[in-house]
C-alpha positions as CSV (number, residue, x, y, z in Angstrom):
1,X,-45.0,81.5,-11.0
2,X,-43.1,81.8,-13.6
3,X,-43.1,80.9,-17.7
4,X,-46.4,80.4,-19.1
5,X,-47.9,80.0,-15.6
6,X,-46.9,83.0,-15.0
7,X,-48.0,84.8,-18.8
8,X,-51.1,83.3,-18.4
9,X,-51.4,84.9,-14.5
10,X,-50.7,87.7,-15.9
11,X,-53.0,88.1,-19.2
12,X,-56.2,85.8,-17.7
13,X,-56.2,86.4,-13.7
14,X,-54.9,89.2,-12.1
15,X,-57.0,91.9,-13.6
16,X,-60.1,89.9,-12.1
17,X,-58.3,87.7,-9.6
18,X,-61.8,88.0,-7.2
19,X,-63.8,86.2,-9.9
20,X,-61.9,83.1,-10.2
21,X,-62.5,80.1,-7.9
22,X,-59.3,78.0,-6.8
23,X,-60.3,74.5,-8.5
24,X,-61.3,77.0,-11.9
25,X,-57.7,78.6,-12.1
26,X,-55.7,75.6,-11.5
27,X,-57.9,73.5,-14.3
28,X,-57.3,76.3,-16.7
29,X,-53.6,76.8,-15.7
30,X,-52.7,73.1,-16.1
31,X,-54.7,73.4,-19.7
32,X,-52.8,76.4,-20.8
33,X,-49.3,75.0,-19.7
34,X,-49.7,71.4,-20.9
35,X,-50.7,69.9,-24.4
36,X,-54.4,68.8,-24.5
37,X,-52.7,64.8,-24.5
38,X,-50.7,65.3,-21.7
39,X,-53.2,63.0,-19.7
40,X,-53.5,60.8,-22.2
41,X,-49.5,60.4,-23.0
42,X,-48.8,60.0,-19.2
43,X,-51.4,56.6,-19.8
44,X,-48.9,55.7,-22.4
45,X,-46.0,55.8,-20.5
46,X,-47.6,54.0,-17.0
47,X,-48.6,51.3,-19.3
48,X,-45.4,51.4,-21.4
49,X,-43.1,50.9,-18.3
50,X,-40.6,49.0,-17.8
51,X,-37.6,48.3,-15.6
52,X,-35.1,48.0,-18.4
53,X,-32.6,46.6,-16.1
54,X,-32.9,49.5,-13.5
55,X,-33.1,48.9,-9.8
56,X,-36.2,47.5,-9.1
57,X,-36.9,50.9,-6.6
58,X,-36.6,53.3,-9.3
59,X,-38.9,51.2,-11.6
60,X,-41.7,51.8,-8.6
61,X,-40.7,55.2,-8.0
62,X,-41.1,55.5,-12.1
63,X,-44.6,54.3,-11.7
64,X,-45.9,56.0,-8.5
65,X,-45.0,59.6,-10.4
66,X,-46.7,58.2,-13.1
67,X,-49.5,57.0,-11.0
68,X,-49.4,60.5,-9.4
69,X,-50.0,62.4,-12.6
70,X,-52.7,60.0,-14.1
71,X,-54.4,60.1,-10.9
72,X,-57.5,57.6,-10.0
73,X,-55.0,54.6,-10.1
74,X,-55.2,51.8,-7.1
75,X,-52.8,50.0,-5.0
76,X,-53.7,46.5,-7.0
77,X,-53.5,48.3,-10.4
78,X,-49.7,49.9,-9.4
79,X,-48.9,46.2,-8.4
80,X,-50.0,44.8,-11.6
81,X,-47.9,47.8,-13.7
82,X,-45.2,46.8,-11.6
83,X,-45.3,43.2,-12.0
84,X,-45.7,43.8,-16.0
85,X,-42.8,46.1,-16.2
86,X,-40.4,44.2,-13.9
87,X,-37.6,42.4,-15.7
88,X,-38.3,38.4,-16.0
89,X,-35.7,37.4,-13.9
90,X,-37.3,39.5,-10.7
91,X,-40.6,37.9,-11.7
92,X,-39.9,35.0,-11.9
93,X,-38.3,35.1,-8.3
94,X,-41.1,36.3,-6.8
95,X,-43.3,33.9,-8.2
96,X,-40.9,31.2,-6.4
C-alpha cells in the first residue's frame, strides 16, 4: 500500500489489525481513497460512452473497465452500451 491506502493502514488498521474483517477493511479503504460519487460518476461515464472514432476494441475494452468498476452489469446491458456508443457507420453495418 501506498498513499492514502497506505495513511489510512496506518492511522485506522494496524494498531487493531485482529478486529477488522476482510470485506470491512476493503469497504472502508475504497471509501477513504475515493470521493463518495465515485460509483455514481463511473454510471456517468458507462452511459456517456462513446467510440469517438476509436477502434471499435478499445471502445469495448472502455466499457468492460467501466462495467468492472460499476459492477452488477450484464452481458445484454454491455451489448446495448456498446451498440449506443458505437459510431453510426459500425451500426449501421451490423444491422445489415
Amino acid at each position: 500500500l501506498s498513499g492514502k491506502a497506505a495513511a489510512f493502514f496506518m492511522c485506522e488498521v494496524s494498531m487493531s489489525i485482529c478486529n477488522w474483517e476482510l470485506d470491512e477493511f476493503l469497504t472502508c479503504l475504497f471509501d477513504h481513497c475515493f470521493p463518495s460519487n465515485f460509483h455514481t460518476g463511473q454510471w456517468t461515464h458507462l452511459s456517456n460512452c462513446r467510440q469517438n472514432s476509436h477502434a471499435v476494441g478499445d471502445c469495448i475494452f472502455e466499457l468492460q473497465n467501466l462495467a468492472d468498476s460499476v459492477g452488477d452489469i450484464l452481458d445484454w446491458q454491455l451489448v446495448l452500451y456498446l451498440w449506443q456508443g458505437v459510431d453510426d457507420y459500425i451500426c449501421a453495418k451490423w444491422a445489415e
